[in-house]
Every structure is written in structure tokens, then in C-alpha cells.
C-alpha positions as CSV (number, residue, x, y, z in Angstrom):
1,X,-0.2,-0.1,2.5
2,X,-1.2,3.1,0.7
3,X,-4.8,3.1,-1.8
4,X,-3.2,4.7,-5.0
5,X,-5.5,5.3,-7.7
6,X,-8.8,3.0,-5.7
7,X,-6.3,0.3,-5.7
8,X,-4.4,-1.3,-2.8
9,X,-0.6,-0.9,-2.9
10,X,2.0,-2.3,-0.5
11,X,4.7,0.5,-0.7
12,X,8.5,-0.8,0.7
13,X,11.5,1.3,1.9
14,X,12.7,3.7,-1.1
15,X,9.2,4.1,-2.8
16,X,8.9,1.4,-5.0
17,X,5.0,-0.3,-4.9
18,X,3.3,-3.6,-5.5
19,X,0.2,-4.0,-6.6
20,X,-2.4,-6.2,-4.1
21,X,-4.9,-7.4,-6.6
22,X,-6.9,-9.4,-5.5
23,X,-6.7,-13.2,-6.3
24,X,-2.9,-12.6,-6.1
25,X,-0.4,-15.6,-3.6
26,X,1.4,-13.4,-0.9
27,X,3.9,-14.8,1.0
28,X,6.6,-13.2,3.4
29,X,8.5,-13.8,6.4
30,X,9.8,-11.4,8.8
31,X,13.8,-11.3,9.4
32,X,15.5,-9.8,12.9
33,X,14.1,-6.9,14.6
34,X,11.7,-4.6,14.5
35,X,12.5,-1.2,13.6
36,X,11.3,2.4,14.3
37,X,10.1,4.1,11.2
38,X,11.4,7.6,12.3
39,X,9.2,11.0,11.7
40,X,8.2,13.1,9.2
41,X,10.8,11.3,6.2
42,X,13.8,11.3,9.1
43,X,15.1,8.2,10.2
44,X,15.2,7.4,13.8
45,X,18.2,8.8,15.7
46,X,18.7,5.4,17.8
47,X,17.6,2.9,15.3
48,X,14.9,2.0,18.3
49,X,13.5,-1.3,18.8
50,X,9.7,-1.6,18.2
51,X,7.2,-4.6,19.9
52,X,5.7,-6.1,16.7
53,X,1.6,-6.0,17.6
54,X,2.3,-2.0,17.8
55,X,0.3,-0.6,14.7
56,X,1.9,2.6,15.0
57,X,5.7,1.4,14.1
58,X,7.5,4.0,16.3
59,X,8.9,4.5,19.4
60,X,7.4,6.9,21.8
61,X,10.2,9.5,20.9
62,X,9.2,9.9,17.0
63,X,5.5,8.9,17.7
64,X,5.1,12.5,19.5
65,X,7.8,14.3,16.8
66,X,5.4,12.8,14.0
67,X,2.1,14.3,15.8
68,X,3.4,17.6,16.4
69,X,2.1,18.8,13.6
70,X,-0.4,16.8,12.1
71,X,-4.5,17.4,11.7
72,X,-5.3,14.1,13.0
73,X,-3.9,14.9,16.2
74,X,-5.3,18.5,15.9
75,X,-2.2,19.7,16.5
76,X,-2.6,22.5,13.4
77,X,-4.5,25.2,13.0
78,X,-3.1,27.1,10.3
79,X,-3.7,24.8,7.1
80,X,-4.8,27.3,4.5
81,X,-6.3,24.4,2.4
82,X,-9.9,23.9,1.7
83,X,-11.2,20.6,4.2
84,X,-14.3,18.8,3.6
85,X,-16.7,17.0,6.4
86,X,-18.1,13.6,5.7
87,X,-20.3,10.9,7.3
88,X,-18.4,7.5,6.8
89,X,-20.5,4.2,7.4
90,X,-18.7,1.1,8.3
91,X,-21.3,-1.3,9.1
92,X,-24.7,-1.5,10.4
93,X,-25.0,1.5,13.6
94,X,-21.5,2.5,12.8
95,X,-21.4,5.8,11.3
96,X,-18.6,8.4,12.4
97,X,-17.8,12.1,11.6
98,X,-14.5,13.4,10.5
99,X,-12.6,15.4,8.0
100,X,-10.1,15.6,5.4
101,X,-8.4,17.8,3.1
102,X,-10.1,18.0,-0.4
103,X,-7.6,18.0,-2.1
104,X,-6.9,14.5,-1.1
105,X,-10.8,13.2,-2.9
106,X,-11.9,10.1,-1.1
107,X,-8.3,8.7,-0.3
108,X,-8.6,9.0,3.5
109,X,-12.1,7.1,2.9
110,X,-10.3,4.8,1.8
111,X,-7.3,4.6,4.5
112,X,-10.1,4.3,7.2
113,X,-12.0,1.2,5.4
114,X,-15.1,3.2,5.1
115,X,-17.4,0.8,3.1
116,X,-19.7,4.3,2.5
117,X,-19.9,7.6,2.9
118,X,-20.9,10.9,1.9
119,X,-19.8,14.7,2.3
120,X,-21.2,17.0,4.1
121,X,-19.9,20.4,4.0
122,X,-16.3,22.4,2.8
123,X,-14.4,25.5,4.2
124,X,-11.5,26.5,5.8
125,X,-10.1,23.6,8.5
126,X,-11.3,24.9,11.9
127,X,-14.9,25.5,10.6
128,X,-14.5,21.7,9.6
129,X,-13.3,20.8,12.7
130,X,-15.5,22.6,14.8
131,X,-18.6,21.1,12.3
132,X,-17.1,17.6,13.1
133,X,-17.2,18.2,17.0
134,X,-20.8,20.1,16.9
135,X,-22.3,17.4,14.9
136,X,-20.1,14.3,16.9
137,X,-22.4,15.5,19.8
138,X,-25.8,16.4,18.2
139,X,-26.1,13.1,16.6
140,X,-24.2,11.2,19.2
141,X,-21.5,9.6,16.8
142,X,-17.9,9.1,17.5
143,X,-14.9,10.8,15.5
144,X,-13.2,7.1,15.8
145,X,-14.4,3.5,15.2
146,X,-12.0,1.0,16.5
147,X,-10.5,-1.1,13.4
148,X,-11.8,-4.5,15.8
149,X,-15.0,-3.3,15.4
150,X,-14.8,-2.1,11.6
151,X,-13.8,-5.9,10.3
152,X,-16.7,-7.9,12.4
153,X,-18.9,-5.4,10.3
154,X,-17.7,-6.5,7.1
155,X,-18.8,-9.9,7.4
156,X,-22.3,-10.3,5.4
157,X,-22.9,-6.5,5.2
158,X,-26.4,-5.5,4.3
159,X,-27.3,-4.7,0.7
160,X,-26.1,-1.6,-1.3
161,X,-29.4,0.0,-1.0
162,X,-29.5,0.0,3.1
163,X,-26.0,1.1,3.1
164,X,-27.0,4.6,1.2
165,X,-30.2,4.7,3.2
166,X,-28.1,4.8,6.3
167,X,-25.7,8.0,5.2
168,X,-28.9,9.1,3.8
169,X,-30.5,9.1,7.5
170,X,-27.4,10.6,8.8
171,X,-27.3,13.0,5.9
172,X,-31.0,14.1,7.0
173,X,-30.0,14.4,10.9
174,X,-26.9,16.2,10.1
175,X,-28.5,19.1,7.8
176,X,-31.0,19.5,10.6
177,X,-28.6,20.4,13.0
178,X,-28.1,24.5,13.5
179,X,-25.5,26.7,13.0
180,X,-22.8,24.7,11.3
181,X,-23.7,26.0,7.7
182,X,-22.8,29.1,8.6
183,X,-19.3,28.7,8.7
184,X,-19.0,25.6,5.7
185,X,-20.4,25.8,2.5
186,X,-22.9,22.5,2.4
187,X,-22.5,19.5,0.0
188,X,-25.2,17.7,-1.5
189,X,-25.6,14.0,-0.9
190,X,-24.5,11.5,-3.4
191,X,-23.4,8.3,-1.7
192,X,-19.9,6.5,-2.5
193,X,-19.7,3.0,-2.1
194,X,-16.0,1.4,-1.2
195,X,-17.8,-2.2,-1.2
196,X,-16.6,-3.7,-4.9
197,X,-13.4,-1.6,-4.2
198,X,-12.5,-3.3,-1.6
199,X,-14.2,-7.1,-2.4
200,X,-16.2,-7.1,0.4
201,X,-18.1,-9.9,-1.3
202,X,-15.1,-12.3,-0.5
203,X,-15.6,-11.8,3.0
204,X,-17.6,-14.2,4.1
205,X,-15.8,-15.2,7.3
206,X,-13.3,-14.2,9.3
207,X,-11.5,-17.2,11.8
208,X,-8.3,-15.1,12.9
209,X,-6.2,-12.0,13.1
210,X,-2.8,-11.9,12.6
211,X,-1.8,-10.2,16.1
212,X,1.9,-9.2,15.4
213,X,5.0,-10.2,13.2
214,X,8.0,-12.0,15.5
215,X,11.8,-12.7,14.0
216,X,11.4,-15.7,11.9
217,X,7.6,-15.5,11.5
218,X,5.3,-15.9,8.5
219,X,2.4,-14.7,6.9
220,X,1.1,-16.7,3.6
221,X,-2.1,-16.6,1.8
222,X,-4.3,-15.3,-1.4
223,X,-5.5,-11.9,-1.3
224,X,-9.7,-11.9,-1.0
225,X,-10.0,-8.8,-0.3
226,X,-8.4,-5.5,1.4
227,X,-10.0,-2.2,3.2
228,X,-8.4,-0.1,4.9
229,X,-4.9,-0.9,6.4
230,X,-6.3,-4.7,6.2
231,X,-5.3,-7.4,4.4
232,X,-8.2,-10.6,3.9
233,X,-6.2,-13.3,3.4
234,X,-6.8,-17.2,2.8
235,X,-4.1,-19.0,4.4
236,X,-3.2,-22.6,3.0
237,X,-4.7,-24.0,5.7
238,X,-7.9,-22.9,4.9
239,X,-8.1,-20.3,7.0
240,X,-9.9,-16.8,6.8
241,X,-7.6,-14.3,8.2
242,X,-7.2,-10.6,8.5
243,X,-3.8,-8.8,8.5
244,X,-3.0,-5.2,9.4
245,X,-0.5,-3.6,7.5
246,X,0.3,-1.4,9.9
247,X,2.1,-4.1,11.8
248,X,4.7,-4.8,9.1
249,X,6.1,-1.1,8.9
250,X,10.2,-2.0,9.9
251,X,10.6,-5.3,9.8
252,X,12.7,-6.3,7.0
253,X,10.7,-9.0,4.9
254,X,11.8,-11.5,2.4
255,X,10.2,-14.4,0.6
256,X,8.0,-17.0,2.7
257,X,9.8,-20.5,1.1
258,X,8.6,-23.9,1.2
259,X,5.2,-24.1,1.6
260,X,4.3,-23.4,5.5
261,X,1.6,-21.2,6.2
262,X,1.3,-18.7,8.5
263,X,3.3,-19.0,11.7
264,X,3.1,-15.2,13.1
265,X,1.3,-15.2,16.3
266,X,-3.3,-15.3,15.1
267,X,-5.9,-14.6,17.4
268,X,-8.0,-17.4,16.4
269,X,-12.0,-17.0,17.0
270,X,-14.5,-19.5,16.7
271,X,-16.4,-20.5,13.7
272,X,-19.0,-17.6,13.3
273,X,-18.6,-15.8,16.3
274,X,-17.3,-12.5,15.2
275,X,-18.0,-10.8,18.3
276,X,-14.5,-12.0,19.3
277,X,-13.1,-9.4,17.6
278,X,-14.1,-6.8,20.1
């Protein structure tokens, strides 16, 4: 799934793109094995098999060829484009640091399922990076939130006005901190909220988690909402369940039929108890 214009979009093999608008009946079932997705646009040399709960979609072989040279993996150093810091808020006491190119606007905010954020600083990539270590530490923040951790949050998140006032707070704490400014150019604060983006307000529950696709399985149910690489999903069996796109990357998919439900492997949690999840 790719966030094309502050919309979700499920993108198949050869470009083409459907739109996941919310309200809309999705319906799939996965067909054989599992392939590996290859790196950098080249397909895998042995046509690998993947395990289907692997987010990642490629064997170990292309995994490290597709990291060789990537930002994430702070494996570059020479990107001559301009990088921006941000503080991204995913819940209440969840705030991490991290960066991403400018040019790219708030798309990686929107990759990551922040449900707020707000920038920082700008400059060349290594002041960025060295910004986002400096201030990881001052402020005691991570650079990563685990994605388990990111969906219990999203259940009954507090208002729109405590979700600025906490990048505001860490806004405040991260100006404070010395030195960084004088490497990056600072940004002034203006909060983004991802919350009506991403219908958050559907989210009211969350009884399951689709765990991994398996020959034969399927996943069925309308579209509440979507943040991130995630999928909200009511199931016909009344069911409120969360799906990582990230796990259907090469399986070959075709239309659900009949009118099952979903049959891939859920980690089911109790009614209300979202600390499951962890």
C-alpha cells in the first residue's frame, strides 16, 4: 500500500492502483506461494520462497541488496538533497524522531501511521541525521515505534487539541536542546494532523490481527479505516480487525468468492484488552 495524494492506494505488480476509500467491500484470497519481491526494481534471481507473517517480503539475499544503499538503513551518506527532522506522535507517550527527504512533504508521515507531527529543522542529510540521534538521546525518545504498539494507540485517541499540545511539548524540549541549530536551519511549529486522513474515528475497537497470508487463505471485510501500512477492516463476522499490507507483497491474489470471511491465520485478543497487541 502506497499514500498517493493523502489517500490510501493498494498498488499491484506492473503499477496499476486501487483506490482504498473507506466504506469500500475488500475481498481477496491468496493463491500458491509466497514470493520474494526482489531489490531495487530487479526481480529475485531464484524466485525464493517467503514465510507469509514476514512484513518485509524478501529473502535474506535481496533484503541486504535492497539496504545497501538506502537512508533508512543509514547506509548513505552522500544524498545531496535537502532532509527535514520531524517529531511524529502516535499516541499518548509515543513520540519518536526521524527524518526524511523534503522533497517527499509529509508522505513518509504518512507510511509510518503518524497520527501527528511536526518539523523541526532542514539541511543537508548528515546534519539531519546527526540532529535525529542528538535529540533521540536528549529527550529520551526512540527513532522507531513498533507498529504493535502504534495500533493499540489508535483506539479512543485523545482529542485534537492534546494531540498538538503534545508535539507542542516536544517542540518546546527539542528547541531547548544545544547545538543542533547550528548545523539545520530550524522550522517553526505548525502541527499536522493525519487523524481524519486516516478515519481514526472508525476505530473504536480492535479484536484481531491478521498474522500472515497462507495458500488458499482469505481476507474479507469493509474498509473503516487505514494508517500506515494498515488496513481496519470489519469482517462479516463482525469482527474488528487490522491487516498489514506489508504481508501481502508476492502472493498472487484473486477474488475472495462466496461469502466466507476471513480464514488467514488472526491473532484474536479479548474484548477491550488492547494490551494484547504488545
Amino acid at each position: 500500500m502506497r499514500w498517493t495524494g493523502g489517500e490510501p492506494v493498494l498498488v499491484w505488480e506492473g503499477g496499476r492502483g486501487s483506490s482504498a476509500a473507506y466504506g469500500r467491500e475488500i475481498g481477496f484470497r491468496a493463491v500458491g506461494e509466497r514470493r520474494c519481491l526482489g531489490a531495487r526494481g530487479n526481480p529475485c534471481p531464484v524466485g525464493a520462497v517467503v514465510g507469509g507473517r514476514v512484513t518485509g517480503g524478501r529473502c535474506a539475499e535481496c533484503a541486504r541488496l535492497d539496504r545497501a544503499r538506502s537512508v533508512a538503513a543509514d547506509t548513505v551518506a552522500d544524498d545531496p538533497r535537502t532532509y527535514r527532522v520531524y517529531l511524529a506522535w502516535f499516541g499518548p507517550g509515543l513520540v519518536k524522531v526521524g527524518i526524511t527527504a523534503e522533497e517527499r512533504g509529509d508522505a513518509r508521515l504518512l507510511e509510518q501511521g503518524a497520527v501527528a507531527y511536526g518539523w523541526l529543522g532542514r539541511g543537508p542529510l548528515m546534519a539531519a541525521r546527526r540532529t535525529e540521534e542528538v535529540l533521540g538521546t536528549a529527550l529520551g525518545v526512540p527513532d522507531r515505534i513498533p507498529y504493535a504498539a502504534k495500533r493499540a494507540a489508535r483506539v479512543a485517541l485523545p482529542g485534537a487539541a492534546e494531540r498538538a499540545a503534545e508535539v507542542a511539548e516536544s517542540y518546546r524540549r527539542a528547541v531547548g536542546v544545544p547545538g543542533w541549530a547550528e548545523t539545520l536551519e530550524p522550522v517553526g511549529l505548525r502541527v499536522v494532523d493525519h487523524a481524519e486522513v486516516f478515519g481514526l474515528e472508525r476505530v473504536g475497537r480492535i479484536d484481531g490481527v491478521v498474522t500472515g497470508l497462507v495458500d488458499g487463505g482469505c481476507v474479507r471485510g469493509r474498509l473503516a479505516a487505514a494508517a500506515g501500512p494498515d488496513l481496519h477492516l470489519e469482517d462479516p463476522d463482525g469482527r474488528a480487525l487490522v491487516l498489514d499490507t506489508r504481508l501481502l507483497t508476492g502472493w498472487e491474489l484473486v477474488a475472495a468468492g462466496g461469502a466466507a470471511g476471513t480464514t488467514a491465520p488472526v491473532t484474536a485478543l479479548p474484548p477491550g484488552v488492547q494490551d494484547g497487541l504488545f
